[in-house]
N, C-alpha and C positions, 0 to 999 in steps of 0.2 A: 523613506518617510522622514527619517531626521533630519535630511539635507532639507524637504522642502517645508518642513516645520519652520528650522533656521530662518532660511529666507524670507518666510512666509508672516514671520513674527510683527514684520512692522506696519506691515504695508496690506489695509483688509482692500484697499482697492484692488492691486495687484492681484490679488488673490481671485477677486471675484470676476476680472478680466479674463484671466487666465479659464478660471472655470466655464466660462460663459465659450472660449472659444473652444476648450474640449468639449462640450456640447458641443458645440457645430461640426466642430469633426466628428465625431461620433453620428451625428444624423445625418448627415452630408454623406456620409462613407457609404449608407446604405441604399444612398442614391447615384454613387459612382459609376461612371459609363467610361470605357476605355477609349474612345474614338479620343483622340487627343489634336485633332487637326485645328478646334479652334482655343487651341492656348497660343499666346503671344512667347515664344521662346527666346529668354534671356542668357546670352550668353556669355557667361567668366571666361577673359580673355587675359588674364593676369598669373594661370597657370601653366605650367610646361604644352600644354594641348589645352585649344577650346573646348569647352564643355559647355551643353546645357546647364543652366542654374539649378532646377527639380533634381539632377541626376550626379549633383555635383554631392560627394559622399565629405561633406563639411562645411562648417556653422558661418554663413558668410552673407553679408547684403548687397545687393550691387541696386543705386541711386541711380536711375535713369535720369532722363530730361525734362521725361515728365515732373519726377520728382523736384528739380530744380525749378522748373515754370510753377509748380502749384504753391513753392513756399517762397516764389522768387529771391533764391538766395544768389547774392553776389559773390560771395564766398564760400569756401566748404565750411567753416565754421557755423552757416547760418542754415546747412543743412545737414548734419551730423545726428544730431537729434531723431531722425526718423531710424536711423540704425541701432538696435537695444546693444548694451553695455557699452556704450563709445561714449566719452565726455573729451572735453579740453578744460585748459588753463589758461587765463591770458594772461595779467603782469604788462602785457604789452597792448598796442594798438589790435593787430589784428592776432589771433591764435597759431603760434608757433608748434604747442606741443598738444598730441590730444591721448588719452589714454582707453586701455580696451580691455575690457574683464577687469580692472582697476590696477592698472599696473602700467605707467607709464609718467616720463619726465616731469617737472609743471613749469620750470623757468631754468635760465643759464644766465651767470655774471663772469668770473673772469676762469670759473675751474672750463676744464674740456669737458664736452659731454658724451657718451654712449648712447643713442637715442633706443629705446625699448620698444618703440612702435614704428617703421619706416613708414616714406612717402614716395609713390615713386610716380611722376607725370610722364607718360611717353618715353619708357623706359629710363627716364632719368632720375637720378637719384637726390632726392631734397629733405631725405629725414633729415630734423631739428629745424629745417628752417622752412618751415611748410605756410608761412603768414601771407609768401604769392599764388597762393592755390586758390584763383579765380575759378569762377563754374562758365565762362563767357564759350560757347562754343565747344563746350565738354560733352563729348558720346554718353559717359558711365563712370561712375565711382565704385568699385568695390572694396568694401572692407572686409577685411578678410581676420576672424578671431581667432584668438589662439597662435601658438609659435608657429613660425615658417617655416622651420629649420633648413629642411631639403630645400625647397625654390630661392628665399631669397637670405637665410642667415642670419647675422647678429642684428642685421639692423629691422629683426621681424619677432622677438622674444615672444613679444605681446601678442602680434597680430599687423598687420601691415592694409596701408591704405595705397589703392594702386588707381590712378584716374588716367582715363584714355581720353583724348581729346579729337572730333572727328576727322575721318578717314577724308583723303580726295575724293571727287565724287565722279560717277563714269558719263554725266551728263552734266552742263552744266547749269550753276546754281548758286543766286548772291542770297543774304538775306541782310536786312536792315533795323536793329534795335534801337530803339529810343526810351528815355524812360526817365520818370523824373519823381521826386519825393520831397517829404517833409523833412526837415534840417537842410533847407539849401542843397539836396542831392541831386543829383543828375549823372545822365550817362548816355553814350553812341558808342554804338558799335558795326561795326559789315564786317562781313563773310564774304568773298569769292572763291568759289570751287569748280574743277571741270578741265576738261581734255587740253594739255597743253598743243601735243601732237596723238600720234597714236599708240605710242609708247609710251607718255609722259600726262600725268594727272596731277594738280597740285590745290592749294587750300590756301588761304592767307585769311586770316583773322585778327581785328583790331578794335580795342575798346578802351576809353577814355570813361572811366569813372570820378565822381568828384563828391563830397558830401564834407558840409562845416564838423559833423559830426554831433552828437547830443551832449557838450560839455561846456558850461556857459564862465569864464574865469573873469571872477569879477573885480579883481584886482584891477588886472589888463582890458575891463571893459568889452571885451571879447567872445565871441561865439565859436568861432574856427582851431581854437590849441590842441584839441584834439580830432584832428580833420583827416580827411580820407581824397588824397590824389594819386590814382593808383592807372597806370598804362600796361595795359598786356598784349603782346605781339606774338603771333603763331604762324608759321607756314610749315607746310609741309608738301616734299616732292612725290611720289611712286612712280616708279623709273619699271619699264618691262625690258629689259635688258634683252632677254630672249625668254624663250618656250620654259625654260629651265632656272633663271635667275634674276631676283627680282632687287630694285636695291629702296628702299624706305629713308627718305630724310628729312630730319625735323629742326627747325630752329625754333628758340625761342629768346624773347628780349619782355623782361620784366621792371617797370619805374615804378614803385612802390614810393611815395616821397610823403610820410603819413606823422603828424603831429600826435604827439603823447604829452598829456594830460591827463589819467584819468582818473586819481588817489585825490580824496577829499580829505580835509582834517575834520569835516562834519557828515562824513558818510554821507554823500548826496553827487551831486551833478554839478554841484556849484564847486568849482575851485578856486584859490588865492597864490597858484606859482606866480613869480616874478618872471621864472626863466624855463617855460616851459620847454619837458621833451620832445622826443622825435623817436620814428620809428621808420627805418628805410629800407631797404633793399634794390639794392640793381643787378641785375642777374640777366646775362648772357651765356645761352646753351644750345650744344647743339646734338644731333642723336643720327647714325649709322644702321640700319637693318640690313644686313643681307641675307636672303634667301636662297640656297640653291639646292631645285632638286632632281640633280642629273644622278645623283650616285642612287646604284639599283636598291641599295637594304636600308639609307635611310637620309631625312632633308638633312642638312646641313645648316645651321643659322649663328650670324656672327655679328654679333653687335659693340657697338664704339659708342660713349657718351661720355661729354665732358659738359664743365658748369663752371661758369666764376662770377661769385658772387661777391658785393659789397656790402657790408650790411653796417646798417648805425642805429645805437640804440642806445637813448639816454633820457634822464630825468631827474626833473627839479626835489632831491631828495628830503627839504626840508617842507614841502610843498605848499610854500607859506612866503612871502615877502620880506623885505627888509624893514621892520618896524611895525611886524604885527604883535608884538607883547609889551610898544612902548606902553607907558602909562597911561595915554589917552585911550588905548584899545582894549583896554581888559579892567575888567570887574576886579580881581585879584591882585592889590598892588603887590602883592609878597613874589610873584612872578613877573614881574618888571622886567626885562629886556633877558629873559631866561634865552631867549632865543639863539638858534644859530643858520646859516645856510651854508649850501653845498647845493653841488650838482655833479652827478656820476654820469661818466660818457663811455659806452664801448664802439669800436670799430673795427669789424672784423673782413677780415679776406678772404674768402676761401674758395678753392678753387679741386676740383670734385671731378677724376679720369675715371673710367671703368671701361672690361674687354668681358667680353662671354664667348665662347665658341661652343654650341650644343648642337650634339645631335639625335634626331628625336626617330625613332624605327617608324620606318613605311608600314602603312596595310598588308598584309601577306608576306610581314618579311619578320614576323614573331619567332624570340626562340624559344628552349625547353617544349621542343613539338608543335611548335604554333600557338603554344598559349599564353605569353608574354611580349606585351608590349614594351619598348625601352626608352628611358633618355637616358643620355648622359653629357657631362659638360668641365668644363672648367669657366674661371670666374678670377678677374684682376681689379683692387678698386687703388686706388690711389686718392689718397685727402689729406688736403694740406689747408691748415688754418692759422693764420696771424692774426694777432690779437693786440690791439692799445687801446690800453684802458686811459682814459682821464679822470682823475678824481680830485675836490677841493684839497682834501684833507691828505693826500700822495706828496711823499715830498721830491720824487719827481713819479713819470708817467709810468705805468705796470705796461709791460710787454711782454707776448712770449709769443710761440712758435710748436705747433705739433703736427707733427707730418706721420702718416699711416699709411702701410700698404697691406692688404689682404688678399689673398693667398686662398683660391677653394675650390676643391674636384666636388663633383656628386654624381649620383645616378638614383635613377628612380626605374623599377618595374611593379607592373599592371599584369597582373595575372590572373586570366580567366579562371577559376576553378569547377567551376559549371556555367549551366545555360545562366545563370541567377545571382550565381556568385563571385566577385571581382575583389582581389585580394592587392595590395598597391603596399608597396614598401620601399622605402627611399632612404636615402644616407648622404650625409655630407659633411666632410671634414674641412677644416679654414684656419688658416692661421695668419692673425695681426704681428705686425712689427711695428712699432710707434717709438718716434723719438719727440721728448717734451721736454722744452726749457725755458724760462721764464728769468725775468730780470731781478725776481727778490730771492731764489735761489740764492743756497751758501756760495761764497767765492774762492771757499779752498775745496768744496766739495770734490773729493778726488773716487768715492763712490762709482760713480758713472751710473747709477740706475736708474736716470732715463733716458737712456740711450738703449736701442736695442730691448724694448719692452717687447716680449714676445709671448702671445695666448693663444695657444693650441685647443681648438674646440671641436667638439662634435656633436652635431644634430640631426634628426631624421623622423622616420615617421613609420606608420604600420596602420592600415586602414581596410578592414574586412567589411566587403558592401552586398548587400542582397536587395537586388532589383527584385522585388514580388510580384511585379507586372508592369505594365508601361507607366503607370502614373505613380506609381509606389517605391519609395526607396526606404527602407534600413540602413543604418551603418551604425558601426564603432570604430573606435581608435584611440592609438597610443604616440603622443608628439613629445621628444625631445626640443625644447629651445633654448636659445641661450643668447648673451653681449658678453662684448669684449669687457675686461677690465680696465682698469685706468690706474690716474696719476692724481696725490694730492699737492695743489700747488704751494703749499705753505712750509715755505725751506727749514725751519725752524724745529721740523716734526723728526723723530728717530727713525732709521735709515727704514726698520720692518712695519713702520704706517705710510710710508711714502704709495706706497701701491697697493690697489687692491686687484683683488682677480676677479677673473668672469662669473656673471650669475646664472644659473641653470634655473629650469621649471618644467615638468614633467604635467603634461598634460593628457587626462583620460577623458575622453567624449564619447557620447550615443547620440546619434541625431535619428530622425522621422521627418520625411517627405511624402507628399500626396497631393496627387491633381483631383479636384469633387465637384460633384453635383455640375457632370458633362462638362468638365474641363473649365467652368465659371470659377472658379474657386479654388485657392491652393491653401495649403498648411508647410509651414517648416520648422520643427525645432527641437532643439537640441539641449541636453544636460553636461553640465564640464565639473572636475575637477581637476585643480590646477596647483602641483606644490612647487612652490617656488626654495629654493638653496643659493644659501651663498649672497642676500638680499643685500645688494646695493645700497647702501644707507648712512645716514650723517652718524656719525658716532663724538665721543666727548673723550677726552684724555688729560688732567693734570698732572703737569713735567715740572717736577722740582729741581733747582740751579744750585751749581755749586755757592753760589752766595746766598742762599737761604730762600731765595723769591722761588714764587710756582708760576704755573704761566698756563691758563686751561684754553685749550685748542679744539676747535669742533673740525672734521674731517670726514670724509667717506672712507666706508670700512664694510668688508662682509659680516654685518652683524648678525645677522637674525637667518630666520626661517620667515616663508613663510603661506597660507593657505588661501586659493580664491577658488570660489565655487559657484554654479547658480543654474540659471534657465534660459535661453533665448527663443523665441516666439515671436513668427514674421507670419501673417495670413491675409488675403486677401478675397472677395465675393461681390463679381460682375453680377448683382440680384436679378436687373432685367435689363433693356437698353437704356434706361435714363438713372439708374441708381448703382454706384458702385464703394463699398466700405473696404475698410482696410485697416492694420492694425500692429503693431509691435509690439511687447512687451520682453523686457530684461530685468532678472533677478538676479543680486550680485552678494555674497558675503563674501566677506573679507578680513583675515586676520594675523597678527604678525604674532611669529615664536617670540622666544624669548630675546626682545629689546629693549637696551637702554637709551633714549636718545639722545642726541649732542647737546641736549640743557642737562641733563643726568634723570632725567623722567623715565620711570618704568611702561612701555608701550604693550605688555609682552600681552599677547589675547585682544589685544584695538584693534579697531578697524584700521587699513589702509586709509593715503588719503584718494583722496578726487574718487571715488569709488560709492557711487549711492547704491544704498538697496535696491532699488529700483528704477527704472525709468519706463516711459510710456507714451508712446504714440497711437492718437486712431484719428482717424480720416475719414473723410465721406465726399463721392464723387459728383453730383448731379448734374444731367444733361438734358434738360427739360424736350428741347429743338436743335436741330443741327449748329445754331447759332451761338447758344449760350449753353455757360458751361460754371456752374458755382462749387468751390471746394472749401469744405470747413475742416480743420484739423487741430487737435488737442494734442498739448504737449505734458509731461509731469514728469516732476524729476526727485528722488527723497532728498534728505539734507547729505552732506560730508562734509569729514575733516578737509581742510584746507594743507593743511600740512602732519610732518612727525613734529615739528619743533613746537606746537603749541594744541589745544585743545578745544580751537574756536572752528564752528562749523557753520557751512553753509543755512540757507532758509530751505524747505521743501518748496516747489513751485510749481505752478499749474498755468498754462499760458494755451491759448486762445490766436489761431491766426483762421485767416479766411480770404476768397480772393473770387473776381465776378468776373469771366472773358465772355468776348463779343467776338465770334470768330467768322470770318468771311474765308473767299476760298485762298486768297492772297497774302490775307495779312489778318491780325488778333492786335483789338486792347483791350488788357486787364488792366482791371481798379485793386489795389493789394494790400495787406496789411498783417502785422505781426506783432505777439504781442496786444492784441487788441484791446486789452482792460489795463493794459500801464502795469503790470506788476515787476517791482524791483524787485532782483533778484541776484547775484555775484555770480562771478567766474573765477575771483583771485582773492585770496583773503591772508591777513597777516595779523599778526598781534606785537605789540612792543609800543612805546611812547612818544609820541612826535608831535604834540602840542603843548605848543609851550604857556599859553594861557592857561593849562589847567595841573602844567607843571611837569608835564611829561610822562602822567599816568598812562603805563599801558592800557591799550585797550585794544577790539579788533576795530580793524582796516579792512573794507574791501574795495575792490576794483567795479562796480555796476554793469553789468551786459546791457544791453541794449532796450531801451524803453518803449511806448509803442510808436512805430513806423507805422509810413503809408506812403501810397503811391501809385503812380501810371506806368505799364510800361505798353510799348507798341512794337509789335515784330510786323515786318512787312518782307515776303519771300516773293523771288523775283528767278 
């Protein structure tokens, strides 16, 4: 009762949703009918073995297509929101990093990053630079809460987001997107899929999006400086080699060529850069599956995935003109030409190997007497990132270089222990090698420790499940997670702050599953407590010099502890054939041990940042006639810290979308809209002083999401 006191404190909404949907479960239950044939079965393809969703024993969302059609999101960013405790951060054009239970990156400049929540598209790996995760021809999104330890490792501490993108198809099948919007937006996309020969099935999808963007820079006179031209290219082959061996391959070719603009010195949509940003990425990848299942005790799968990516990312840091504090422009003559400009530029390279060889037990080939199911595996990543930075005020260009390889066995068993009860325990050990070096590095450094940076980790899992009948599941469980440690880049620091080490978190869960009221109806959800050690985080240190100067350095260091806990709650109710509701709710607190942070501020007992107490979605589906089809959905989100380095927080917000399809047997258009009441609200927030008209008084800065859209699109299937 304490924990949901806690939670419960801010938010009487939250509360009264939550309550409103235990009632439904509670009367719903007592009209429970076991025939299960007509539930729509969703299934998690992002684990060692498919599973049903209802049956999967942990706290996880998987975003169908439906879900992308009804909020017509271009991006994963613009459909994340319907999943409880998931946020992002932008700083950038499109969303890089997003965070889960409130524990994940918010931006990167020139240090390396450890990303705490991965991304993985068609088994490839893009944590940290997840801003090309279009929804253009995606199967299913799963996000998956909570550490990953066993399946996917350091790059899953948090929780991992893993999007499939569709299979070949065994018949064939084009389809054709058109679709267009308010701020000059527009987009085409086709599909073709279907039988090359009789062995060979393949998929090619392609789409050209475009939009000026919502940032009007009235310096430049201009609509477009923070604009949206983004190319996403997909094929994929399925090769039937024989009876026995299948081979899976995927390319992909991402143009991402996206303007950055989006920091007001008057918090709004209006900006005054001379020299506006950019936000790019070009990314060619490709992906390896093989299959084989001739060996008699168990399949065989062996997977190859490489990526190299180009990425630029820069902004007008003074976000202001040459000559906006002369004397004619300000009220203040005491601030006369206080002014300065700069512009910061990063460009990075990187290029992303990975091997898996796993093998996962046959049906009837369990040991400990037939009652354990098995995988097990090994795992290679290889990542290597170049870095040049450009910046005004450099007196020359910052460059470095980090290259990593990772190193990781595991295994997982499934053990039946009755008709009812499924016991699953998994282990995985990994070890990083990382060498980092960088151009402001000392030049007599004869140390050598970054070279050979080596973090020995271990993580796993323990998970007791009790099927109570076909529609019903229990479970608990116990997760190890953990990320690598790193490197701080400022050569200047004492040899024992130059590194820090990996952060653990020890994760306890109970989740409840239930299909109701004849299978119309589900429930899922789940309680977590999460402690986190060894918390990743900016620290502060002043170093006094032989000649009498101090010199205070902010850095990452294991400082702290520390605690997240809460609620997740997913439900949905087919009412009758024209009415279908649905619903989210996530409860989140959040709080750090004993910290100081890198300004020397006491944090210890604060909330985390990006991490709101709550969030909230519910939906409603109506199909009046086979032809039309209206969905209205409600978003709410509490306030948070933006960051540890300062104490300005977001707005609470409550946003309104809705969308009207006209569907024939061929083809659908919907009329769409998001955000329907305009309300501003942030994604990125800072505080420090950067107007020189009023003298360079701190203040906050935020980044604005996106205001209200609308729009046509038109699918036409062929």
């Amino acid at each position: 009762m304490f924990l949901l006191d806690k939670i419960f404190s801010k938010t009487t909404l939250s509360l009264a949703i939550v309550t409103s949907i235990t009632c439904f479960s509670a009367f719903a239950s007592q009209n429970e009918d076991n025939n299960s044939d007509d539930i729509e079965v969703i299934t998690v393809k992002g684990d060692f073995r498919q599973h049903n969703l209802q049956k999967t024993a942990a706290s996880l969302s998987v975003l169908t297509q439906q879900n992308i059609a009804e909020r017509n999101a271009q991006n994963l960013e613009e459909l994340v929101a319907i999943a409880p405790n998931v946020n992002f951060a932008s700083g950038s054009q499109r969303a890089r990093y997003y965070q889960i239970r409130g524990i994940g990156e918010r931006s990167q400049f020139q240090e390396p990053i450890n990303p705490s929540v991965g991304l993985i598209i068609d088994d490839i790996d893009f944590s940290g630079i997840g801003s090309i995760a279009s929804t253009f021809d995606v199967s299913q999104t799963e996000i998956f809460r909570g550490p990953q330890g066993t399946r996917f490792g350091a790059s899953a501490m948090a929780g991992l987001i893993n999007i499939t993108t569709n299979a070949p198809s065994d018949e064939f099948e084009g389809k054709l997107q058109l679709k267009a919007g308010n701020y000059n937006s527009y987009g085409a996309g086709v599909v073709l899929s279907g039988p090359a020969s009789d062995s060979v099935k393949y998929r090619l999808g392609v789409e050209q999006y475009n939009s000026d963007g919502f940032i009007e820079n009235t310096f430049l006179q201009r609509e477009d400086t923070n604009n949206r031209d983004e190319l996403t290219a997909r094929g994929k082959l399925a090769i039937e080699v024989s009876s026995q061996l299948t081979i899976d391959l995927t390319a992909f070719y991402f143009d991402f060529d996206n303007g950055y603009d989006a920091f007001s010195l008057d918090n709004n949509r209006k900006t005054m850069s001379d020299e506006p940003g950019f936000d790019t990425q070009k990314t060619s990848a490709l992906a390896s599956k093989f299959t084989y299942t001739g060996i008699s005790v168990h399949d065989l799968i062996v997977t190859f995935t490489y990526a190299n990516s180009d990425l630029g990312y820069g902004y007008d840091e003074d976000w202001a003109y040459v000559g906006i504090s002369a004397p004619e422009n300000i009220k203040n003559q005491e601030f006369a030409y206080w002014e300065y400009s700069s512009t910061d530029h990063y460009f990075r390279d990187r290029k992303t190997f990975t091997g898996e060889i796993r093998a996962v037990s046959k049906l009837g080939n369990e040991i400990f007497n037939g009652s354990t199911a098995w995988v097990a595996g090994v795992y290679y990543k290889q990542d290597d990132e170049d870095l040049l930075r450009q910046y005004t005020y450099l007196d020359s260009d910052f460059s470095s270089t980090f290259a990593t390889k990772t190193y990781a066995a595991y295994a997982q068993f499934d053990s039946q222990l009755s008709d009812k009860i499924t016991l699953t325990s998994g282990l995985r050990i990994e070890q990083r090698n990382a060498d980092y070096n960088n151009s402001n590095l000392l030049v007599n450094d004869s140390s050598n420790i970054y070279k050979n940076i080596t973090d020995n980790m271990l993580g796993g899992k323990l998970v007791l499940a009790y099927q109570q009948n076909e529609n019903t599941l229990l479970y608990g469980q116990i997760n190890r997670g953990y990320k690598a440690g790193g490197v701080n880049t400022d050569g200047t620091l004492a040899d024992d702050l130059r590194l820090f080490k990996p952060e653990y978190v020890w994760n306890y869960e109970a989740g409840y599953k239930v299909n109701l009221l004849d299978n119309q109806a589900y429930l899922r959800a789940a309680v977590f407590y999460m402690d986190r050690s060894n918390v990743q985080a900016k620290s502060s240190k002043t170093i006094a010099h032989d000649d009498g100067s101090s010199e205070f350095i902010i850095f990452i260091d294991n400082a702290t502890s520390g605690i997240n806990k809460g609620i997740e709650i997913e439900s949905a109710w087919q009412i009758n054939d024209v009415v279908e509701i649905y619903g989210a709710v996530g409860l989140l607190n959040t709080q750090f041990g004993h910290f100081i942070n890198g300004e020397g501020d006491n944090l210890s007992g604060r909330s985390q940042a990006h991490a709101p107490n709550y969030q909230v979605n519910l939906g409603l589906n109506i199909q009046p006639t086979e032809n039309w089809l209206v969905n209205v959905s409600f978003d709410a989100k509490d306030d948070f810290y933006f960051s540890v380095s300062h104490d300005q927080k977001s707005t609470k917000v409550e946003l309104f979308n809705a969308s009207v399809t006209y569907l024939q047997k061929n083809w659908q258009l919907k009329v769409w809209t998001r955000n329907l009441f305009d309300r501003d609200y942030a994604t990125r927030g800072f505080y420090f002083g950067n107007d020189p008209r009023d003298g360079y008084t701190a203040k906050q800065y935020t980044q604005l999401a996106e205001p209200l859209v609308f729009g046509a699109t038109f699918d036409y299937q062929f």
